[in-house]
C-alpha positions in Angstrom: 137.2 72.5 -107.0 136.1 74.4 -104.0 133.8 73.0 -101.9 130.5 71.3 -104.4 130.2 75.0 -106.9 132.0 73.7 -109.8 134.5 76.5 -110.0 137.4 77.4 -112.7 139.9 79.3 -110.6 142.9 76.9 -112.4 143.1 75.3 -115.4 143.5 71.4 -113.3 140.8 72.4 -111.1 138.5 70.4 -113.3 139.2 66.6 -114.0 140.3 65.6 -117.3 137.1 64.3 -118.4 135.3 67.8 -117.6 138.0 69.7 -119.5 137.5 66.9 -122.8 133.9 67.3 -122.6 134.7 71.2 -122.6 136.6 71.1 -125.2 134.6 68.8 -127.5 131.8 71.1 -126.5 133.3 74.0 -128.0 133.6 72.8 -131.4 129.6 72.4 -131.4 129.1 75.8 -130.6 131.9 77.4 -132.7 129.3 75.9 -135.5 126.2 76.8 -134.2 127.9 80.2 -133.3 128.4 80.0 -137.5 124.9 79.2 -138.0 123.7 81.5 -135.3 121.6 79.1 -133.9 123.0 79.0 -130.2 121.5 77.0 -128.0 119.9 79.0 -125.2 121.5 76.9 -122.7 122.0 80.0 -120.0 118.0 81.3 -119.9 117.2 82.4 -116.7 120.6 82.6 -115.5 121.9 85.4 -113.8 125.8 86.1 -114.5 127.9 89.2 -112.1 130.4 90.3 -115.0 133.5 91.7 -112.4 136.8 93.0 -114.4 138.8 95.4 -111.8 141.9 94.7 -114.0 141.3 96.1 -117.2 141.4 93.8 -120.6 138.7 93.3 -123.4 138.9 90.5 -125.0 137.7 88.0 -123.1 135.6 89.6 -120.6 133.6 91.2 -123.9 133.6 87.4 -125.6 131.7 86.4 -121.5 129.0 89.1 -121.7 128.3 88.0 -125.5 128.3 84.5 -124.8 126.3 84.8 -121.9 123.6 87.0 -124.3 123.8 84.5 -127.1 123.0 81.9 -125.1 120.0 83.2 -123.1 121.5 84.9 -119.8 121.7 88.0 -118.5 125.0 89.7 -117.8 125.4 92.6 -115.5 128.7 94.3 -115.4 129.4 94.8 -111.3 131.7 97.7 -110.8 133.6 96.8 -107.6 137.5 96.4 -106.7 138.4 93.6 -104.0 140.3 94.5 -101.4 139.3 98.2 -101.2 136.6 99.1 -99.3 134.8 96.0 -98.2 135.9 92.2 -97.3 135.9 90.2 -99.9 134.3 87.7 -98.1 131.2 90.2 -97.5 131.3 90.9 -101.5 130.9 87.4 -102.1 127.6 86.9 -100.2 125.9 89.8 -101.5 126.7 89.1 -104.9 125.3 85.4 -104.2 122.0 86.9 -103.1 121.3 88.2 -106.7 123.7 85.8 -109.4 124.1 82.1 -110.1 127.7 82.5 -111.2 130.8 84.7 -110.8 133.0 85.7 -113.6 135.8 87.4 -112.1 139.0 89.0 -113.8 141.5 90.6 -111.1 145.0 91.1 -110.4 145.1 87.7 -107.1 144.5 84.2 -107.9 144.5 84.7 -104.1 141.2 87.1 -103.8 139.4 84.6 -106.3 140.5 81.5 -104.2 138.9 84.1 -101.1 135.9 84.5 -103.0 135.3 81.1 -104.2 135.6 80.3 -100.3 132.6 81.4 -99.1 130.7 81.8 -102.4 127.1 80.3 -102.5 127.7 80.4 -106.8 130.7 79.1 -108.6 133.4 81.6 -109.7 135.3 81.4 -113.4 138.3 83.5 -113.4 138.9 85.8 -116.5 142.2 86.4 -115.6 144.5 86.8 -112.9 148.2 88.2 -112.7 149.2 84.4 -111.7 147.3 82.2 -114.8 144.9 82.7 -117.6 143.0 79.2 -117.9 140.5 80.5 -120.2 143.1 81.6 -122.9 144.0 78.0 -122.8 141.0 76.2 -122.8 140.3 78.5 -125.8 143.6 77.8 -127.6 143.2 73.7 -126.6 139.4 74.0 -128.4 140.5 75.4 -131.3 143.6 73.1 -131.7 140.8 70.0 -131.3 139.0 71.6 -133.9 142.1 71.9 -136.5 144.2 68.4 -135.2 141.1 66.4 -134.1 142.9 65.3 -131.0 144.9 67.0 -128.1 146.7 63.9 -127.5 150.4 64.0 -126.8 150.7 67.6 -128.2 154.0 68.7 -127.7 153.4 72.7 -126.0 156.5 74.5 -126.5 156.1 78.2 -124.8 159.0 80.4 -125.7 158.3 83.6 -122.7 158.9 83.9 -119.2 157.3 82.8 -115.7 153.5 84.9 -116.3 150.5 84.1 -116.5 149.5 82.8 -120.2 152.4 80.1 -119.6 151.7 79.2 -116.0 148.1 77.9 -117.2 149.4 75.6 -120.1 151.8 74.4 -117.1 148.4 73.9 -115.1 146.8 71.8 -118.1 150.0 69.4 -117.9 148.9 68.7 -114.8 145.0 67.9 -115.8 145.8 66.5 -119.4 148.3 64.2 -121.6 150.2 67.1 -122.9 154.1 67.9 -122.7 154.9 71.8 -121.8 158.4 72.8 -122.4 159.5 76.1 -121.7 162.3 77.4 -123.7 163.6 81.1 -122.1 166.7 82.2 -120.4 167.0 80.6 -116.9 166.4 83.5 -114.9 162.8 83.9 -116.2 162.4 79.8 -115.5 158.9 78.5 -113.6 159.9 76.9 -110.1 156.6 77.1 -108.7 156.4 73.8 -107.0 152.7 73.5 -107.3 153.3 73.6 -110.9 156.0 70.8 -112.1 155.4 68.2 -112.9 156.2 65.0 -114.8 154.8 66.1 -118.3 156.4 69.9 -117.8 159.8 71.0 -118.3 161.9 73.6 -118.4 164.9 74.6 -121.6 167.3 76.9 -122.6 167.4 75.5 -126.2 165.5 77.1 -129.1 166.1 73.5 -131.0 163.0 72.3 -128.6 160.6 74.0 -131.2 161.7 72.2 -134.0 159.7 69.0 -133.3 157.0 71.2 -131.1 153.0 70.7 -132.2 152.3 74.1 -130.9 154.5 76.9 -130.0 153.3 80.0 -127.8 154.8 83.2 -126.6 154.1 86.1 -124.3 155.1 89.7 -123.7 158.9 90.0 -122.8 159.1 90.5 -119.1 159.9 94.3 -118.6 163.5 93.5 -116.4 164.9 91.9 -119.3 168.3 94.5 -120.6 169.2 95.1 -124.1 169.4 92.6 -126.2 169.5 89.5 -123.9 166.5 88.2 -125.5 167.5 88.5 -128.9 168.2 84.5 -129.1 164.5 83.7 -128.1 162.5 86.3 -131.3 160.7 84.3 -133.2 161.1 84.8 -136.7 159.8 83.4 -139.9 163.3 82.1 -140.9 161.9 79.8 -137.6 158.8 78.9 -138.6 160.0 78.0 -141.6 161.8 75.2 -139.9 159.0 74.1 -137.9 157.2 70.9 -138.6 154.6 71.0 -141.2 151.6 70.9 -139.1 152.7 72.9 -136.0 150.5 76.0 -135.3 151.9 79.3 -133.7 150.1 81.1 -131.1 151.8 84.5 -130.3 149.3 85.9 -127.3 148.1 89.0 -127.6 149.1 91.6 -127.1 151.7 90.8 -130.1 154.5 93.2 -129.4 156.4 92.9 -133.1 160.0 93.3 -133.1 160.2 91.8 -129.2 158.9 88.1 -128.9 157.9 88.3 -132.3 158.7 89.9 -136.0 156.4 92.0 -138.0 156.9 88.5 -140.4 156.3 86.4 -138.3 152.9 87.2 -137.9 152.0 87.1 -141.5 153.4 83.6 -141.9 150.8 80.6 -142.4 152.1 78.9 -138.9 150.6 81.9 -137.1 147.1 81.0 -136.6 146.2 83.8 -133.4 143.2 85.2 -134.8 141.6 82.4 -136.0 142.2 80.5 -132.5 141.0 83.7 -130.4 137.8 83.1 -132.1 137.3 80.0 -130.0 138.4 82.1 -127.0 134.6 83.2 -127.6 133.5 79.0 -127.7 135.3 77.8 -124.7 134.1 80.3 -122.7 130.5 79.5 -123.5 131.2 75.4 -123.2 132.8 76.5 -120.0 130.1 78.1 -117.9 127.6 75.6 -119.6 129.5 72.9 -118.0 129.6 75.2 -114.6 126.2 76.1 -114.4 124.8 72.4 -115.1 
C-alpha cells in the first residue's frame, strides 16, 4: 500500500487477511445483491469514476455498485498524461472525492497518482494487471468450492494483463499459478515469480488443474503456432470433475477457445463475471472503511 490510503493498484498490495475478508465479503453481497437489499455501506461517499482506456464491464459493475450501495459516482472525463501533470490531477480530484477508481493504459500513472493522492485509488484496469477480474473470479470460486485453499490456477495465454494478476495473488495467497503457453510468450518479470508460480510448456498441467483460465491470443503469434494450446471440449472432458473454466472475455472462439467449448458445463464465465459485480463492491467497502 501507498503511504496510509488503503489503495488496490496490485492484486498483493493488500495482505492476505484483507483479500480473505474481501472475498468472504463478497459472497454476502452476491446474496443481498439477490435479495436487493444492499447494504448502503457507501452513503455519503463521493467516488471519481476515470476510464481513459475504453472497456465496460467492470467500470459499469463500479458505477452500479457504488449506486446500490448509497454513493454517488461521477464519471471524470480526463486522460493522464495529456494536458496536465498527473500529479496536479490527483489533488484536484482529492478536493472533491473520497476515492479514485481509475482504468488506464500504466500501472505506472496509477502508482503516480496514488503518490500524491489525499484518497485511495482502485485500479479498473491497466495494460500491466487486472486485480479486480481476479478478486472477482477468486469470490466466486469461494462461493462454488467453499475454500480458495491450495487451488491449483492453471492459465493457458501469454504474458498480459488478466494472467499477470493471478501471478500477483500467488504472491498475497496459498495458491499455485502455472502458466502453460509457448516459451516466447513466458512471464519473467522478476517482481512477479515466485515460489507458488511457475511457468510450462505442457498442456498435461491442466489435467489435475482446479481452475483453468485463458486470454486473448497475443496478436504476434503466426499461423498456427498456437494450435497446441486451443482449448477444446475434447479437453475439458478430461479435466477433473470439479475444475471450473474461466475463458476471459472477450472470448475470441476458434483462437484460445472453441465455439464448444464454451457451451460445455466446465465453462462457468458468465456465472463468475456476476461476482465481478460483488468483489468490486466488498472491495471499496474494505477501502473506504
Amino acid at each position: 500500500m501507498t503511504g496510509s490510503a488503503r489503495n488496490f493498484l496490485e492484486f498483493h498490495d493488500i495482505p492476505e487477511a484483507g483479500l480473505r475478508s474481501i472475498i468472504a465479503r463478497a459472497g454476502e453481497l452476491a446474496k443481498a445483491w439477490d435479495e436487493r437489499a444492499m447494504p448502503q455501506s457507501l452513503a455519503g461517499k463521493r467516488v471519481a469514476l476515470i476510464a481513459d482506456d475504453g472497456g465496460w464491464r467492470n467500470t459499469s459493475a463500479f458505477d452500479l455498485g457504488i449506486q446500490a450501495m448509497g454513493g454517488i459516482c461521477a464519471h471524470v472525463p480526463i486522460g493522464f498524461n495529456v494536458r496536465e501533470e498527473t500529479g496536479d490531477l490527483a489533488g484536484y480530484l482529492g478536493n472533491w472525492f473520497d476515492m479514485l477508481v481509475i482504468r488506464t493504459k500504466e500501472l505506472t500513472t496509477l502508482k503516480a497518482v496514488a503518490a500524491v493522492s489525499p484518497v485511495p485509488v482502485i485500479n479498473a484496469r491497466t495494460r500491466s494487471n487486472h486485480p479486480c477480474e481476479t478478486l472477482g473470479d477468486l469470490a466466486y470460486i469461494n462461493s462454488r468450492r467453499g475454500s480458495i485453499e491450495r487451488l491449483k490456477v492453471v492459465g493457458v495465454a501469454a504474458d498480459a494483463n488478466i494472467l499477470r494478476s493471478w501471478a500477483e495473488a500467488s504472491i498475497a495467497l496459498p495458491i499455485e499459478v502455472v502458466q502453460v503457453f509457448p516459451e516466447r510468450w513466458h512471464i519473467s518479470d522478476a517482481a512477479l515469480l515466485n515460489r507458488c508460480f511457475r511457468v510450462s510448456t505442457d498442456m498435461g498441467e491442466l489435467l489435475d488443474a482446479d481452475i483453468v483460465i485463458t486470454d486473448s491470443w497475443p496478436g504476434d503469434a503466426i499461423g498456427d503456432a498456437l494450435a497446441g494450446y486451443r482449448i477444446g471440449s475434447d479437453l475439458l472432458d478430461r479435466l477433473r470433475e470439479d475444475a471450473i473454466f474461466l475463458p476471459c472475455p472477450p472470448v475470441r472462439r476458434g483462437e484460445e477457445v472453441t465455439a464448444e467449448a464454451i457451451e460445455h458445463p466446465r465453462c462457468q464465465s458468465r456465472a463468475a463475471k456476476a461476482f465481478l459485480l460483488h468483489a468490486q463492491n466488498a472491495l471499496m467497502e474494505w477501502v473506504i472503511a
